[in-house]
Phi, psi and omega in degrees: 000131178272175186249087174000322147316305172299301187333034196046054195266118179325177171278331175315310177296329168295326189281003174261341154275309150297007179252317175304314187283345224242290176315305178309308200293347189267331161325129177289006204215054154268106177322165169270358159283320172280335175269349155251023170267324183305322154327286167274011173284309171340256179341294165339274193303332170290337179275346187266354212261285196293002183249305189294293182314325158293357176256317153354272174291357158262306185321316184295298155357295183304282166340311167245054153342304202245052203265351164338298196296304180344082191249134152283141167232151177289147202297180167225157200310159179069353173266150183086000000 
């Protein structure tokens, strides 16, 4: 069986999924068995949420290798 957590979900999707689980946990009328799996589903999709942005941000990183070199100059009239 695969595992529902796992399954490639984008980040996007994760974060849409935190929004269901965020919606489930404020019910008042949530078992504690259920809420605290919905809990650790949470916690799950935020640490893979935070492993895809950190790789996210080295590939950028990577990219502009040679952003060192890289100077903004100011525009000059009639530019922008």
């Amino acid at each position: 069986m695969t595992d529902p957590i796992r399954k490639g979900l984008t980040l996007e999707g994760r974060l849409r999924r935190l929004e269901e689980i965020v919606g489930q946990l404020e019910a008042e009328d949530l078992e504690l068995d259920k809420a605290l799996a919905l809990f650790e589903e949470g916690v799950t999709h935020v640490r893979e949420a935070e492993t895809a942005l950190s790789a996210a941000e080295l590939r950028v990183e990577e990219l502009l290798g040679g952003a060192d070199e890289l100077r903004t100059a100011p525009l000059r009239d009639g530019e922008g």
